[in-house]
ROMITI-921544 format. One record per atom (N, C-alpha, C): residue number from 0; residue in one letter; atom name; y, x, z. Coordinates in Angstrom, 2 decimals, decimal comma, padded with zeros to 5 digits. Atoms other than C-alpha are relative to their C-alpha. Example, Ala and Ser with C-alpha at 12.3 -4.5 7.8 and 13.67 -1.06 7.14 Angstrom:
   k r  a      py      px      pz
   0 A  N -001,19  000,89  000,00
   0 A CA -004,50  012,30  007,80
   0 A  C  001,20  000,90  000,00
   1 S  N -001,19 -000,82 -000,06
   1 S CA -001,06  013,67  007,14
   1 S  C  001,09 -000,77  000,73
***
This chain:
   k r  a      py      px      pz
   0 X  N -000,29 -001,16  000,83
   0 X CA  072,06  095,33 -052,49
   0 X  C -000,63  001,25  000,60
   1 X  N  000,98 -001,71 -000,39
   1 X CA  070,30  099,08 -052,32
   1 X  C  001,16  000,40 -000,45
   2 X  N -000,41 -001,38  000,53
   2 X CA  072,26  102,04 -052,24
   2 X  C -001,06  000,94 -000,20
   3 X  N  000,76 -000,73  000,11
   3 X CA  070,67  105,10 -053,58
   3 X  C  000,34  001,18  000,01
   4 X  N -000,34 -001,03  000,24
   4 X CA  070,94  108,72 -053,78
   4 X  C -000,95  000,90 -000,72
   5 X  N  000,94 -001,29  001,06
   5 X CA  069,15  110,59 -056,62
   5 X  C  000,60  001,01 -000,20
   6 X  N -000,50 -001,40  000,49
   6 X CA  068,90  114,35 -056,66
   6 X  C -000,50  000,83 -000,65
   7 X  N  000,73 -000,44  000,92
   7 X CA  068,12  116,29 -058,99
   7 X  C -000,02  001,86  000,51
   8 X  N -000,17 -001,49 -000,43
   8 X CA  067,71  120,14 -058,65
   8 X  C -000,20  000,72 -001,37
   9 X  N -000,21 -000,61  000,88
   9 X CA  068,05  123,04 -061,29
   9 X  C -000,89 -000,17 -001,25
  10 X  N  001,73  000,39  000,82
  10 X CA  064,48  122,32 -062,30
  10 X  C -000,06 -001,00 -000,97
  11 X  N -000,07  001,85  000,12
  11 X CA  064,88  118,80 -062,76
  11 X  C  000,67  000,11 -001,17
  12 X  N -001,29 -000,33  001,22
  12 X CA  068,29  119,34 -065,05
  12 X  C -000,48  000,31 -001,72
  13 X  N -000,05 -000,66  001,45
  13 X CA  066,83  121,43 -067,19
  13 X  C -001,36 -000,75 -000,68
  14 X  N  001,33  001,03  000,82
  14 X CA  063,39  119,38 -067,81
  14 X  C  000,40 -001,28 -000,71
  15 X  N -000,54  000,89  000,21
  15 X CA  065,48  116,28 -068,40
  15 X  C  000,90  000,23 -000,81
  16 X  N -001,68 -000,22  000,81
  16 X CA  068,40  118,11 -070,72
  16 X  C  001,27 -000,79  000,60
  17 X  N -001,45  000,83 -000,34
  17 X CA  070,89  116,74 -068,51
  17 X  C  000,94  000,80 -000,56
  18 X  N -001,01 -001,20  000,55
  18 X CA  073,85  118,18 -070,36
  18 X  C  001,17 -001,10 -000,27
  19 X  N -001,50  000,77 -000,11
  19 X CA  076,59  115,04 -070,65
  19 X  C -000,03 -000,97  000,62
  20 X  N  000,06  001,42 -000,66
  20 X CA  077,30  111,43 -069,98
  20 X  C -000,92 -000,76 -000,55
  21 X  N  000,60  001,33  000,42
  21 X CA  074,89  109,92 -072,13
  21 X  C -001,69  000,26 -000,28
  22 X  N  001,22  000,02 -000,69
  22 X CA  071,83  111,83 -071,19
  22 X  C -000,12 -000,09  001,28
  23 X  N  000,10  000,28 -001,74
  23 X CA  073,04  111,23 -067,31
  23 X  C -000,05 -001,68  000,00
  24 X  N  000,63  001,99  000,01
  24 X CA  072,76  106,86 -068,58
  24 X  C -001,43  000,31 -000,38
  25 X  N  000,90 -000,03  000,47
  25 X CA  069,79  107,60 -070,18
  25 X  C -001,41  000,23  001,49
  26 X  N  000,46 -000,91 -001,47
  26 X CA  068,26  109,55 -066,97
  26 X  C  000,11 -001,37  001,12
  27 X  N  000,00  000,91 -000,70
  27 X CA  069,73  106,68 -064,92
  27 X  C -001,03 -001,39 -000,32
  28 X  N  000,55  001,40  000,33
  28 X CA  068,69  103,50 -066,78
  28 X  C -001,95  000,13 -000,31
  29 X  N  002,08 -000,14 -000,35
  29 X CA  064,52  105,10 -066,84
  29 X  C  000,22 -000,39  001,51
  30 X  N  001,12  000,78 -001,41
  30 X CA  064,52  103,87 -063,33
  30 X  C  000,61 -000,83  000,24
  31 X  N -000,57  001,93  000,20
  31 X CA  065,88  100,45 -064,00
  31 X  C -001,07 -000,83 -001,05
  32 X  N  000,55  000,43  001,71
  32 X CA  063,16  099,66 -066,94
  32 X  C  000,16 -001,81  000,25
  33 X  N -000,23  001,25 -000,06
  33 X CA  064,48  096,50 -068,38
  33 X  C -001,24 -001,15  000,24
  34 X  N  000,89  001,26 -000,23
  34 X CA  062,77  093,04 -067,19
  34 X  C  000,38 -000,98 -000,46
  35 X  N -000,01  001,09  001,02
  35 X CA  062,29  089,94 -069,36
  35 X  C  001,32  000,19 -000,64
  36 X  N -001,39  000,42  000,78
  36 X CA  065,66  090,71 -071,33
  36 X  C  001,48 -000,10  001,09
  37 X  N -000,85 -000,21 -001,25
  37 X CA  067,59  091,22 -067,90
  37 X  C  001,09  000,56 -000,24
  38 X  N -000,93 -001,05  000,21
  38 X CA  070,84  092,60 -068,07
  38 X  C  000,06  000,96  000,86
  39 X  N  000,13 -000,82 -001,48
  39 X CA  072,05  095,72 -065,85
  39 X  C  000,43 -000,83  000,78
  40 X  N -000,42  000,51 -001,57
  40 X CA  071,78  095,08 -062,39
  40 X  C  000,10  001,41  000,50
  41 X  N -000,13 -001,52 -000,39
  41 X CA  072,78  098,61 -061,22
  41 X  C  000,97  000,41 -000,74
  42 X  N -001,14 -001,17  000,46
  42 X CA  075,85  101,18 -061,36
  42 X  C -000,30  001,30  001,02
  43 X  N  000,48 -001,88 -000,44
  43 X CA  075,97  105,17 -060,64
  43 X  C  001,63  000,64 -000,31
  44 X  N -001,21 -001,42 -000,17
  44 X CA  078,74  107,60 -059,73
  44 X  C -000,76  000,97  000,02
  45 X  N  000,42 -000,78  000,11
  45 X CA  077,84  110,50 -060,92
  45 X  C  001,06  001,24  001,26
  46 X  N -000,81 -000,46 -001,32
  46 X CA  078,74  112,87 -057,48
  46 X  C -000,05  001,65 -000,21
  47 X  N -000,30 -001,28  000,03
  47 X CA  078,41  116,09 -059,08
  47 X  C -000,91  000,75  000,17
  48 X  N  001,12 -001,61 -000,65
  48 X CA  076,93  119,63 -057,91
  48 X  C  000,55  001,03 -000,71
  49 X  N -000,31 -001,08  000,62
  49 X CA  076,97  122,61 -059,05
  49 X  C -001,60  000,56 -000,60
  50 X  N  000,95 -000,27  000,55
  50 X CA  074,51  125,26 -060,70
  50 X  C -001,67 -000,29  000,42
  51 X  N  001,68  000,39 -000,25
  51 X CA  071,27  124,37 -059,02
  51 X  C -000,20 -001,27  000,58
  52 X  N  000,32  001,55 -000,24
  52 X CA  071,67  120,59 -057,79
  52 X  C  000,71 -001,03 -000,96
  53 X  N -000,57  001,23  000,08
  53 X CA  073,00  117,18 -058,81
  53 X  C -000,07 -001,04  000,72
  54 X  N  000,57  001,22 -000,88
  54 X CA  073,39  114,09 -057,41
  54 X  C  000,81 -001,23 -000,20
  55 X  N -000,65  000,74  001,19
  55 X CA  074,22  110,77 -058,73
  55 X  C -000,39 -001,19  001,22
  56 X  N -000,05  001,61 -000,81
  56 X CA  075,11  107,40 -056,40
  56 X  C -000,37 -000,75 -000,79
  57 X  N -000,15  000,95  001,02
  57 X CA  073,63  104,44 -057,27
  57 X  C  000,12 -001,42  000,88
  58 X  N  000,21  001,20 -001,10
  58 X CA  073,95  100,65 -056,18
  58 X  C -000,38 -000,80 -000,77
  59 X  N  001,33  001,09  000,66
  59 X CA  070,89  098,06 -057,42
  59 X  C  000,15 -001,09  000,55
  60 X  N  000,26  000,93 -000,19
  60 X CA  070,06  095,05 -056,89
  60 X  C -001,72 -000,05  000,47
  61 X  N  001,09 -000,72 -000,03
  61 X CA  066,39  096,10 -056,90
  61 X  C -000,25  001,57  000,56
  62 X  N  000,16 -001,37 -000,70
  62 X CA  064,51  099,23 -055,94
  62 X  C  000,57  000,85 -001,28
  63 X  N  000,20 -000,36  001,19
  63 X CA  064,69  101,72 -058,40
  63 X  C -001,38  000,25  000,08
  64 X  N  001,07  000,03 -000,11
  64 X CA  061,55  102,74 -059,72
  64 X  C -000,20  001,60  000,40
  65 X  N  000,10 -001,25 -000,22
  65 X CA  060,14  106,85 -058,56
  65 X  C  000,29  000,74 -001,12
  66 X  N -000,79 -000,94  000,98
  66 X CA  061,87  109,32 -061,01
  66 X  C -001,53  001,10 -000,18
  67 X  N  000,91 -001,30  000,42
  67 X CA  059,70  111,72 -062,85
  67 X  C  000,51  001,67  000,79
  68 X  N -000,53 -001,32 -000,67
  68 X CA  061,90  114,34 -061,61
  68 X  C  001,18 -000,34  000,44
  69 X  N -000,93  000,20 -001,10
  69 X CA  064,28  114,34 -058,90
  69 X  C -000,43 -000,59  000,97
  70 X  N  000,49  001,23 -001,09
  70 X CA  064,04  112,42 -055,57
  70 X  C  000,90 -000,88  000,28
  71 X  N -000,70  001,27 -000,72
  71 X CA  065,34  109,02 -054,33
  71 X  C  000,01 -000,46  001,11
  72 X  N -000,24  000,70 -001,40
  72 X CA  066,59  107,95 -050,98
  72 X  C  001,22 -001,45 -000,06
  73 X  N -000,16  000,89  000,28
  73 X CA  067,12  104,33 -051,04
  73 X  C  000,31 -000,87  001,32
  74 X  N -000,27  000,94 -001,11
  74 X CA  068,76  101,99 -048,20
  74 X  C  000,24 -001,37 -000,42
  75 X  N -000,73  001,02 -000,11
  75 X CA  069,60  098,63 -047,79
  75 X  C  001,17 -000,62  000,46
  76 X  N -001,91  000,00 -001,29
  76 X CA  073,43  097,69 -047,20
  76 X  C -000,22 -001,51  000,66
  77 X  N -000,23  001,99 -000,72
  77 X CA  073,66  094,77 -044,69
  77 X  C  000,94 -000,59 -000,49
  78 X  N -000,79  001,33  000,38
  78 X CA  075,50  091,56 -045,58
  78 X  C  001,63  000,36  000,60
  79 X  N -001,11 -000,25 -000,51
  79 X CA  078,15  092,69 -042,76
  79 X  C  000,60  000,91 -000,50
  80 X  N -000,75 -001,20  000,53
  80 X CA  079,00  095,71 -044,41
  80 X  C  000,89 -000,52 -001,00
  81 X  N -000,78  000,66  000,74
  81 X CA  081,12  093,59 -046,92
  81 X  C  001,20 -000,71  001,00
  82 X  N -001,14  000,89 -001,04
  82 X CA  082,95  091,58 -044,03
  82 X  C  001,43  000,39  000,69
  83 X  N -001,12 -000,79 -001,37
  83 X CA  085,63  094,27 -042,65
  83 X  C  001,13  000,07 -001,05
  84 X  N -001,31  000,25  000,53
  84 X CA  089,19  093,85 -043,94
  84 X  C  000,88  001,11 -000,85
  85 X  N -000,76 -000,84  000,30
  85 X CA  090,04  097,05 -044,60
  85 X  C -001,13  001,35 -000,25
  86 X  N  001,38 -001,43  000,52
  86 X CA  088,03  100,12 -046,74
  86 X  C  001,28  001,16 -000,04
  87 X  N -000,13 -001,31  000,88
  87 X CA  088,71  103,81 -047,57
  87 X  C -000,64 -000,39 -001,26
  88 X  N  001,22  001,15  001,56
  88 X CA  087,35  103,24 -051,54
  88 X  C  000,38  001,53 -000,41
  89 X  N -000,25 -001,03  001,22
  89 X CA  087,00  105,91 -053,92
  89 X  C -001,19 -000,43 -001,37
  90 X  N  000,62  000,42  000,72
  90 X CA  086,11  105,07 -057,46
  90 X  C  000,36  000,61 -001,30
  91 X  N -000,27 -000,60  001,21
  91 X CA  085,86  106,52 -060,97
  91 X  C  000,47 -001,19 -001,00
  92 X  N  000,16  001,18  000,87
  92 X CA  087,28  104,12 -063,90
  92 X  C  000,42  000,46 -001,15
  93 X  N -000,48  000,02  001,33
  93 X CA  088,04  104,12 -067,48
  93 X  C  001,09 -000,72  000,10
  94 X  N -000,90  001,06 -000,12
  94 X CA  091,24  103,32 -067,22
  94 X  C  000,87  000,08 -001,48
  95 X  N -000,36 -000,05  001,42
  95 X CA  092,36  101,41 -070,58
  95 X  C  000,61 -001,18  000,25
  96 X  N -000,59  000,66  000,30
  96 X CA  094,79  098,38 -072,09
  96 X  C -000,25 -000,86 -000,86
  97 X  N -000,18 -000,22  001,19
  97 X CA  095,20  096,16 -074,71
  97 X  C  001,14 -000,32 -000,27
  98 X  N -001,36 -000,16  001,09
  98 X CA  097,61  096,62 -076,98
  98 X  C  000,47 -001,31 -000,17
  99 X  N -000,43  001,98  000,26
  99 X CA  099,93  093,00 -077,27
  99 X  C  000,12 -000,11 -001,24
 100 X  N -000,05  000,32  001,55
 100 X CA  100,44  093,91 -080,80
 100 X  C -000,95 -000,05 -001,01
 101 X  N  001,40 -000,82  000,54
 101 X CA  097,51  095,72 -082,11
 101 X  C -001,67 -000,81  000,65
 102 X  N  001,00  000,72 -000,21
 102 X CA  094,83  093,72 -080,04
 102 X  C -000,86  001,28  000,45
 103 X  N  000,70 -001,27 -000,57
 103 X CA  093,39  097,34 -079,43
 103 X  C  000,00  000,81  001,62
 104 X  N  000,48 -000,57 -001,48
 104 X CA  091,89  099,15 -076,47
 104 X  C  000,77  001,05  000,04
 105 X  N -000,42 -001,17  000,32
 105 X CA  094,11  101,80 -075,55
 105 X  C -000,15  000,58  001,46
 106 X  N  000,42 -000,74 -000,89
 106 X CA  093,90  104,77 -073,11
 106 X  C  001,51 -000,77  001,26
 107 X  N -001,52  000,04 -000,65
 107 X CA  096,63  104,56 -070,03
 107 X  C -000,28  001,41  000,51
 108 X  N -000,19 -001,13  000,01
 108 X CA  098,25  107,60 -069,80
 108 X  C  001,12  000,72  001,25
 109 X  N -000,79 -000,32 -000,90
 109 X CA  099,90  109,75 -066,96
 109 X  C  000,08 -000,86  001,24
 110 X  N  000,19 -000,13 -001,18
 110 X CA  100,03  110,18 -063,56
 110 X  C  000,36 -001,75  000,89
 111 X  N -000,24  000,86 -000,39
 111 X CA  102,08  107,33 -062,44
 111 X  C -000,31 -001,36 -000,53
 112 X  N  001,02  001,52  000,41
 112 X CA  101,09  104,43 -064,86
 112 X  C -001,31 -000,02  000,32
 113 X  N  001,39  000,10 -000,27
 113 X CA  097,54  104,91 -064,15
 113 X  C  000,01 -000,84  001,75
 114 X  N -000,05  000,16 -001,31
 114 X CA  098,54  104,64 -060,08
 114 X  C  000,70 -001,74 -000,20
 115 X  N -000,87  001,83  000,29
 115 X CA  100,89  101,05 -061,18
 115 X  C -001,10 -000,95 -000,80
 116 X  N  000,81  000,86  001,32
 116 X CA  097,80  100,20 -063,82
 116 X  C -001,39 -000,41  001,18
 117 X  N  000,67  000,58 -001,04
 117 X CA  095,58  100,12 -060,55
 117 X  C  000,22 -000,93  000,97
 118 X  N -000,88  000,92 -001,56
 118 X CA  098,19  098,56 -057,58
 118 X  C -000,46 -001,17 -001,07
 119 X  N -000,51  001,54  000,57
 119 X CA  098,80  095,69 -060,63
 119 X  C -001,91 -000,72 -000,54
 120 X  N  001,10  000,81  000,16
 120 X CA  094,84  095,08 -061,19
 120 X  C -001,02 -000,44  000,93
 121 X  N  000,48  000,31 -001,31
 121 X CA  093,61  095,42 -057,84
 121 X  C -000,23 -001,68  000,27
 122 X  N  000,38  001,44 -000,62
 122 X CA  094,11  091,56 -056,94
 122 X  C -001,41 -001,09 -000,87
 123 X  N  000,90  000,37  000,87
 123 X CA  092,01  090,48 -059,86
 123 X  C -002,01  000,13  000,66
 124 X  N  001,38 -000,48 -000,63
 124 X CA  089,29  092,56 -057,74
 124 X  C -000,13 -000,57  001,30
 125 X  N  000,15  000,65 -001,68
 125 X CA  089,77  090,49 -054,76
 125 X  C  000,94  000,97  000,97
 126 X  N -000,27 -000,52 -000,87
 126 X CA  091,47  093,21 -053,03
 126 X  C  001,96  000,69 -000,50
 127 X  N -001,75 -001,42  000,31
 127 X CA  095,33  095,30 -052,53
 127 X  C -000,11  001,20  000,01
 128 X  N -000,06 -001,58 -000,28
 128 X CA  095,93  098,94 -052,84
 128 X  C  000,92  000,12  001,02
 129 X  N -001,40 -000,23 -001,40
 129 X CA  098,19  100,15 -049,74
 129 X  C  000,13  001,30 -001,23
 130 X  N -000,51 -000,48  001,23
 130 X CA  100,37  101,88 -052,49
 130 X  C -000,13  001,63  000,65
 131 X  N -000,30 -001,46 -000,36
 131 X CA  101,34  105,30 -049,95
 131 X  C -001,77  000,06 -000,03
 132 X  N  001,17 -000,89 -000,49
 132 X CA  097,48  105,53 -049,39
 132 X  C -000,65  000,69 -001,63
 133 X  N  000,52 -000,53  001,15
 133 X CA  096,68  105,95 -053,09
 133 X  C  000,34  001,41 -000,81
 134 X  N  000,00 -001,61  000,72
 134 X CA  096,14  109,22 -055,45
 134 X  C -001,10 -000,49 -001,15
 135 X  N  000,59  000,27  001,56
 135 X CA  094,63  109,53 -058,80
 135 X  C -000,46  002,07 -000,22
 136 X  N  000,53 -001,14  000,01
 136 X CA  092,44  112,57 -059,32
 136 X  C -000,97  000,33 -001,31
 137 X  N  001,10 -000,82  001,20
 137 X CA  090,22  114,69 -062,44
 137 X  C  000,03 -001,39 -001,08
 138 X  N -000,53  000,94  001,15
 138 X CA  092,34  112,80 -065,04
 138 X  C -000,37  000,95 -001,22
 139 X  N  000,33 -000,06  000,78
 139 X CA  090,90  113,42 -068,11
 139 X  C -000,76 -000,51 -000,64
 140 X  N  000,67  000,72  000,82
 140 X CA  088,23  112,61 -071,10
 140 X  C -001,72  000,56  000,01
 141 X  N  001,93 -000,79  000,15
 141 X CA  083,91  112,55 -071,30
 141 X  C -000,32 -000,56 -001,10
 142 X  N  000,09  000,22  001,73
 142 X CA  083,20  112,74 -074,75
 142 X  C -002,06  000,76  000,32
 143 X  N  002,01 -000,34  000,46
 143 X CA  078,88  112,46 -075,67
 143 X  C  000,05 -000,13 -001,09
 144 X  N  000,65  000,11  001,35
 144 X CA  076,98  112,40 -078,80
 144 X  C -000,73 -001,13  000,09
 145 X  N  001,03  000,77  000,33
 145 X CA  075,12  109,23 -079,45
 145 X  C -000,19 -000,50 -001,58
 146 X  N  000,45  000,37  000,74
 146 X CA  073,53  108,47 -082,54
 146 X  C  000,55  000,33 -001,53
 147 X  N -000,38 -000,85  000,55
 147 X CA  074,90  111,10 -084,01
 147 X  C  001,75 -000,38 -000,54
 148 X  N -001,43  000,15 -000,24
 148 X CA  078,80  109,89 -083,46
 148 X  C  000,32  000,53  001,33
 149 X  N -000,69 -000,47 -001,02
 149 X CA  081,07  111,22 -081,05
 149 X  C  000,75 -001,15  000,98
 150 X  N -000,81  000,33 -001,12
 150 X CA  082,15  109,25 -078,18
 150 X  C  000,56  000,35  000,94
 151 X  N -000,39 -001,01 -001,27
 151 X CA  084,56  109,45 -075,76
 151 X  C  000,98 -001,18  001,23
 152 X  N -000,69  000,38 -001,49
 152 X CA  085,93  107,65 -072,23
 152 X  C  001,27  000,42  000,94
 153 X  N -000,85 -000,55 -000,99
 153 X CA  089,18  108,51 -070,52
 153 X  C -000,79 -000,50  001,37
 154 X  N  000,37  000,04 -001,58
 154 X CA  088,63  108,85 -066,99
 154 X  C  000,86  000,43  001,40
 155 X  N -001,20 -000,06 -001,61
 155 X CA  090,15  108,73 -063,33
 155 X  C -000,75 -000,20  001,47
 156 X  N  000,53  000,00 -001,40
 156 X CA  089,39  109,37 -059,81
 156 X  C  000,61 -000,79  000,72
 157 X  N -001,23  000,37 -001,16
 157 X CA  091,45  106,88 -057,61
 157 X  C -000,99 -000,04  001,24
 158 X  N  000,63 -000,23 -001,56
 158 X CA  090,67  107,08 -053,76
 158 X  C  001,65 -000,29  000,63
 159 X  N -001,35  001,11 -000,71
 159 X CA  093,11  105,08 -051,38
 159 X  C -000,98 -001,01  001,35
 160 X  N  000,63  001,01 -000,96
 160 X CA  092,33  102,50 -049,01
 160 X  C  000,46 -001,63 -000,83
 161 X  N -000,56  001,39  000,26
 161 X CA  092,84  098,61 -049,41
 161 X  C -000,86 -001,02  000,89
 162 X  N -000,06  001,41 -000,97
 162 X CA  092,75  095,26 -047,86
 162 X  C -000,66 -001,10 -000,94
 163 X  N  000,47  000,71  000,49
 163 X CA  090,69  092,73 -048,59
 163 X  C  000,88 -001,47 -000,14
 164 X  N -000,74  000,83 -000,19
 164 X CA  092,48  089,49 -049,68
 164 X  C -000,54 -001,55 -000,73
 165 X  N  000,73  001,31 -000,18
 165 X CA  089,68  087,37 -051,21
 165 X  C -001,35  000,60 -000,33
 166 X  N  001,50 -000,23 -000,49
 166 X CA  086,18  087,76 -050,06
 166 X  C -001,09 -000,05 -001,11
 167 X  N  001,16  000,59  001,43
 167 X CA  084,13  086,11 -052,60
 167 X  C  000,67  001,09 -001,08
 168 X  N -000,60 -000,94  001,45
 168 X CA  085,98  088,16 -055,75
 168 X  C -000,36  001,29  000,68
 169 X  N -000,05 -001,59 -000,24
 169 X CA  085,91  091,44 -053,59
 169 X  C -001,55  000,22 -000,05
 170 X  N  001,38 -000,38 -000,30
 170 X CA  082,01  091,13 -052,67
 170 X  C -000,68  000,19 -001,85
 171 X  N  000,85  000,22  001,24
 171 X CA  081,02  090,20 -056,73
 171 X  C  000,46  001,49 -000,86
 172 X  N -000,43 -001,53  000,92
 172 X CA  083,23  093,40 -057,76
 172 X  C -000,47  001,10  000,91
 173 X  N  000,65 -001,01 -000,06
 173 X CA  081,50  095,26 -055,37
 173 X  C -001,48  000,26 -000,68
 174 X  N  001,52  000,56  000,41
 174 X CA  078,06  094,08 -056,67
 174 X  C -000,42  000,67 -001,48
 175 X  N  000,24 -000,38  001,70
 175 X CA  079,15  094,55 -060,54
 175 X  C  000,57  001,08 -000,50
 176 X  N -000,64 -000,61  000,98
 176 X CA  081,34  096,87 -060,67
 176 X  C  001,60 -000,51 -000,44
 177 X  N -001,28  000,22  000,19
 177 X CA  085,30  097,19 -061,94
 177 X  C  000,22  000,92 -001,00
 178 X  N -000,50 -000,08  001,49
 178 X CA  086,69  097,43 -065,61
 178 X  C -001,13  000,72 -000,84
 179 X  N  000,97  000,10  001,03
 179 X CA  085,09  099,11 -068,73
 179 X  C -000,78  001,33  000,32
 180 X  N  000,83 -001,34 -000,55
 180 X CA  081,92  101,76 -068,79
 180 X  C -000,61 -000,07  000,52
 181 X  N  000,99  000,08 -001,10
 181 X CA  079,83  100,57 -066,31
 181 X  C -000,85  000,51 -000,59
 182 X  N  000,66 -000,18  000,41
 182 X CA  077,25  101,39 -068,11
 182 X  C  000,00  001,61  000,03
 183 X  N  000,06 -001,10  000,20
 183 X CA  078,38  105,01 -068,28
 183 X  C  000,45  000,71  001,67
 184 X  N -000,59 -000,43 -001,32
 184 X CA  079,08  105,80 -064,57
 184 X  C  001,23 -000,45  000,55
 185 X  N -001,98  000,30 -000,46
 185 X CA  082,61  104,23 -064,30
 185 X  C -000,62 -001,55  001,00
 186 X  N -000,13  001,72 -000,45
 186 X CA  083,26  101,07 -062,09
 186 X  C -000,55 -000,13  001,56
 187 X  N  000,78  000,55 -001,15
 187 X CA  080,93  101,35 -058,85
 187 X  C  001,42  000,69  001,28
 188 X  N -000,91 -000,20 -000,87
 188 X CA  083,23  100,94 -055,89
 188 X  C -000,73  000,47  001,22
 189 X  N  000,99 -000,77 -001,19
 189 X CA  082,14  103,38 -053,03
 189 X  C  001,41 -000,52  000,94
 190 X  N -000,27  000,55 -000,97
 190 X CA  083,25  102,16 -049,83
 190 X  C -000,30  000,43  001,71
 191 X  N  000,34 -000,28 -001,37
 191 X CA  083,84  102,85 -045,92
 191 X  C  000,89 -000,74  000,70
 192 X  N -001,17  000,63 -001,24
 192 X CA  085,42  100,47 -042,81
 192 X  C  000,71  000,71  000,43
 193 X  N -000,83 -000,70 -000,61
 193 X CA  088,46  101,70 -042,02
 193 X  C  000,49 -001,00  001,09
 194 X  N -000,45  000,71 -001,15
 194 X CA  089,82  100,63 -038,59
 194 X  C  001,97  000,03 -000,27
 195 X  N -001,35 -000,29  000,33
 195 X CA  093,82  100,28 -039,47
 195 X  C  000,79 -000,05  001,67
 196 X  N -000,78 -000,59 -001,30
 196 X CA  094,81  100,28 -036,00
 196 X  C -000,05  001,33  000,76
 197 X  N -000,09 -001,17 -000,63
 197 X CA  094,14  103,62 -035,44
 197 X  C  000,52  001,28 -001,10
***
């Protein structure tokens, strides 16, 4: 896997119309150009800035390719960097349901179900939340224009730590990604070894 870090600067922004979420996929997926019918192999946290930068995480499978505008600094994560028991994580997600009656996608709402709608899906991802370490942050909605409809994504910051509790499931959800949106910046799990004995 490549991590990446594309940045863009005021210049950049404004040559590109970056202006929501679905000219910041658009922006992303030009330096992925699809191969033979490939699906994505690549996710992006968009990391923000302010008036004269941006800068947008990404993690490939591939390189990306050189950006018309902006620059890319591109590493390779070692194999071991997956192996350590215990992360700091911070991750953006769409966090949604479905309905048992309705069959429909629905938002999850408020502070504390969102924090219980993560502890209870965590294992699915291979991994636990340590419940005191978790928080839920810049709860709200990113609404774009495509194709001349309005879309729109609830969204959530969680950041916590957790324990790994099966290897294989944790490494493929770091690889692909976790729940819906990938495609729009949601899902990529950012990651650091935490030492729990200290």
């Amino acid at each position: 896997m490549i991590a990446t870090m594309f940045s863009l600067d005021r210049a950049d922004c404004l040559a590109i119309d970056l202006k929501d979420a679905y000219s910041l996929h658009k922006t992303v997926y030009s330096l992925f150009p699809n191969e033979d019918g490939t699906t994505r192999d690549f996710l992006f946290a968009d990391k923000g800035g302010d008036w004269n930068s941006r800068r947008i995480l990404l993690l490939s499978q591939r390189e990306p390719q050189q950006p018309q505008y902006g620059k890319i600094y591109s590493k390779k994560i070692p194999d071991a960097f997956l192996q350590f028991d215990h992360y700091g994580f911070e991750v953006v997600l769409n966090p949604t349901k479905r309905d048992g009656k309705t069959g429909k996608i629905i938002a999850v709402k408020g502070r504390e179900n969102l924090l219980q709608w993560l502890i209870l899906k965590a294992p699915g991802f291979g991994f636990e939340v340590m419940p005191n370490s978790l928080q839920v942050n810049n709860i709200g909605v990113v609404s774009y224009e495509k194709n001349g409809a309005t879309c729109t994504h609830n969204t959530a910051i969680f950041i916590g730590k957790l324990k790994v509790i099966d290897r294989e499931t944790f490494i493929k959800s770091f690889k692909q990604g976790i729940g819906r949106a990938k495609g729009f910046g949601f899902g990529l799990l950012q990651i650091v070894p935490v030492d729990m004995n200290n």
